[in-house]
C-alpha positions as CSV (number, residue, x, y, z in Angstrom):
1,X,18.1,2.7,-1.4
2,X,16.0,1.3,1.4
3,X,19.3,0.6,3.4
4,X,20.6,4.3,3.0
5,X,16.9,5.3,4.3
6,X,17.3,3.1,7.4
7,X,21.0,4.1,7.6
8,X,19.9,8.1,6.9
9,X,17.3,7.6,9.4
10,X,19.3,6.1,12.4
11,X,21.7,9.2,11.9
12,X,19.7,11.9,12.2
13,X,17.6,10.3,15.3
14,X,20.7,10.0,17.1
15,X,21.4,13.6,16.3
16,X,18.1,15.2,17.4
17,X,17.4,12.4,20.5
18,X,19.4,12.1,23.4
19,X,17.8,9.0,24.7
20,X,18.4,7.1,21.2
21,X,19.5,4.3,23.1
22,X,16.2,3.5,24.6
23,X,13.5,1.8,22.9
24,X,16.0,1.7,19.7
25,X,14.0,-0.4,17.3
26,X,10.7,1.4,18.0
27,X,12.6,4.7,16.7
28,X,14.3,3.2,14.1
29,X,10.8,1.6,12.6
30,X,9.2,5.1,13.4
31,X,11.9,6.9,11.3
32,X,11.7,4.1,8.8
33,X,8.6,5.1,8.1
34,X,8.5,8.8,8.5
35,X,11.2,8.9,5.8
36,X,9.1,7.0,3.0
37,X,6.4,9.5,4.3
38,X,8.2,12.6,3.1
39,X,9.9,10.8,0.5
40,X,6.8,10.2,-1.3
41,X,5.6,13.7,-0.8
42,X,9.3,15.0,-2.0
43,X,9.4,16.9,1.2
44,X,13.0,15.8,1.8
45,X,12.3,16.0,5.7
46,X,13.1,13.2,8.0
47,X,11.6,13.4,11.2
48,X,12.0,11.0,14.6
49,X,8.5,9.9,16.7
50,X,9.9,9.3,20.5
51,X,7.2,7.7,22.3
């Protein structure tokens, strides 16, 4: 399940980010994260942090 998240995660960053190819592990972690967020609230909402 955790591989899906990361997998989930790294999809839909490259769909809302155009500039997904900068500073890729810092948005991968940051979606990482995000998703067990929302999971854990049963949001369902996955959400990318570009810094």
């Amino acid at each position: 399940e955790n591989v899906n998240a990361i997998g989930l995660s790294n999809i839909l960053c490259f769909a809302t980010n155009g500039s997904f190819m900068h500073n890729y592990q810092i948005k991968k972690i940051t979606c990482y994260i995000q998703y067990f967020f929302y999971h854990r609230l049963e949001m369902m909402q996955l959400k990318c942090i570009v810094q």
